[in-house]
N, C-alpha and C positions, 0 to 999 in steps of 0.2 A: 479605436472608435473615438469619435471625441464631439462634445456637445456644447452647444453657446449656452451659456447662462448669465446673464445680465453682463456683458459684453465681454468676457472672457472666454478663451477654450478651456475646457477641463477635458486630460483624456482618461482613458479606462483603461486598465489590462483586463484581460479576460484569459482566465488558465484552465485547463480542461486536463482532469486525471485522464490516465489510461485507462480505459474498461476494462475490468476485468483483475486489476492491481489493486489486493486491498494490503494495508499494514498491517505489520502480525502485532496480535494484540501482545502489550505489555504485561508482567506479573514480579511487582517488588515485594521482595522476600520479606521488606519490612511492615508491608501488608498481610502477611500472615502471622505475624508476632516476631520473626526475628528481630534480636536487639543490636545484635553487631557489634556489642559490646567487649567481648573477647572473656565475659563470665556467663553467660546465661547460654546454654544449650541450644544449639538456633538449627538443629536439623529435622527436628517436626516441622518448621516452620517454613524452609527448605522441601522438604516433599509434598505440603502442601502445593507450595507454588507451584513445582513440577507438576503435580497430577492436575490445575486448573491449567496448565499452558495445555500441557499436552489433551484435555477434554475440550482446551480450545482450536486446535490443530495448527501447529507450528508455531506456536504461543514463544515470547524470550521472558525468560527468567534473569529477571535482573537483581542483578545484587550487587549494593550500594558501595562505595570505604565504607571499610570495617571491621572489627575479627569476628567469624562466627566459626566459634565452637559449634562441633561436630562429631556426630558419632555417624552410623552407615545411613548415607544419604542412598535413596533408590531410584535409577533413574527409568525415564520413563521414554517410550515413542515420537516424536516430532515435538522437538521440543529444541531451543537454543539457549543454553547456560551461556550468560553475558557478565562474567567475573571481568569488573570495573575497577580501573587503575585505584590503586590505594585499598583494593577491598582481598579479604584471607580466607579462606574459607581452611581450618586448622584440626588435625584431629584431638577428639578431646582427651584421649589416653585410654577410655573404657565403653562398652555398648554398641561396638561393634559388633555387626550379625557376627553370629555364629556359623563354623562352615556349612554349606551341605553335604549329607551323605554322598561317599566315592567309594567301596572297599573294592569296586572291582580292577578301578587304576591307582588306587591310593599305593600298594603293594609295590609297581611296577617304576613310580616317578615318586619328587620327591612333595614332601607337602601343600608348596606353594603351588605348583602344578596341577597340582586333586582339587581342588578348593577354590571355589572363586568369589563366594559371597562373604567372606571377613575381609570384605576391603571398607574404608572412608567411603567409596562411592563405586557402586556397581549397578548393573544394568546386565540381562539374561534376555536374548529373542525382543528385542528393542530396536528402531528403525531411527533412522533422523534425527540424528543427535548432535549438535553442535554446540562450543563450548569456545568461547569468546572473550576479546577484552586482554590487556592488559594486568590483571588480577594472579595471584596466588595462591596454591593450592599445598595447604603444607603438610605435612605428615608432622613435625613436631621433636623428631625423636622421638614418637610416640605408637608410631609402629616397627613390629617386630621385623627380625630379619634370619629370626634359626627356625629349627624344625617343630618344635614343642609351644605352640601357639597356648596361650592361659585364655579360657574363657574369655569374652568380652574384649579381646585383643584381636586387631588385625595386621596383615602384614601385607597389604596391598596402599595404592593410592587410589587408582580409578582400574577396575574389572571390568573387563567385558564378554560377555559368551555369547555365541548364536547373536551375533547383530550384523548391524547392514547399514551402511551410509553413516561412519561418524568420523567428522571433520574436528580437529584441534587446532584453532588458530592461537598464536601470540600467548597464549596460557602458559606461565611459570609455575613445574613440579618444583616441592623443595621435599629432602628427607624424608623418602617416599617409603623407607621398611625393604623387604623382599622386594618386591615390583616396583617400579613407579606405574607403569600401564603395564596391563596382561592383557592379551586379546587371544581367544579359543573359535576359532572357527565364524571369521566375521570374514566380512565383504566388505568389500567401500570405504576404507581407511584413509584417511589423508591426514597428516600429521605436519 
């Protein structure tokens, strides 16, 4: 389109979104208090943001450079973890869930197998999960990797049970314990 104004053409662009395409809203972890600091505890801060993306439906969790100490992050339904080049997400060494109750397969297989919520980050009957970026997810040496798990200890990286649709792009495990991923009876895997 273009228009005379006092003896010149000026023209116009004119851009028109798709209907129907909105952008999934944003949620920085450093908006929920995370410090990133690599001393300050940042996985309250951390499930915050998960539980606002995911009440926002398909919400991405971003999270900045930086190290955020961690204990059991819980993941949550539609939701895209966007771990940003430069950024850690590390565990802290203690505060890790505690397992759930197994005694009727715990008997049959061996601990890590019975057990799935003593991990850094798990998620149970969870949908749409994606986990992004460039970033590092480190275990620390800080998770276990025998049979006789201590209290407040995990021996997982990322757990999963009963889920559906979770995609792993370009994400670097380090020193991940027993597991680095465990998946029980999921669907929709892409790694």
């Amino acid at each position: 389109m273009r228009r005379r104004l006092t003896g010149a053409f000026v023209a116009f662009a004119v851009v028109v979104a798709p209907m129907g395409v909105a952008k999934a809203a944003s949620f920085n972890v450093k908006d929920y208090g995370a410090k990133g600091d690599g001393k300050a505890i940042d996985s309250v801060a951390i499930d915050k943001a998960i539980a606002a993306a995911s009440a926002a439906g398909n919400g991405i969790v971003e999270i900045p450079p930086g190290t955020y100490l961690s204990r059991s992050i819980h993941l949550k339904s539609n939701i895209t973890i966007n771990i940003q080049q430069g950024a850690r997400i590390v565990a802290s060494g203690s505060g890790i869930d505690a397992p759930e109750p197994n005694p009727t397969y715990r008997k049959y297989q061996d601990y890590g197998h019975s057990h799935f919520r003593n991990a850094l980050l798990w998620g149970e009957n969870v949908e749409n999960i994606n986990f992004t970026g460039k970033g590092v997810i480190d275990g620390a040496n800080k998770l276990e990797t025998g049979e006789n798990i201590p209290a407040g200890k995990g021996d997982k990286m990322l757990s999963l049970k009963f889920c559906k649709n979770v995609n792993i792009t370009d994400v670097t495990f380090r020193e991940a314990g027993h597991f680095a991923i465990i998946v029980n009876g999921c669907n929709g895997m892409k790694l």
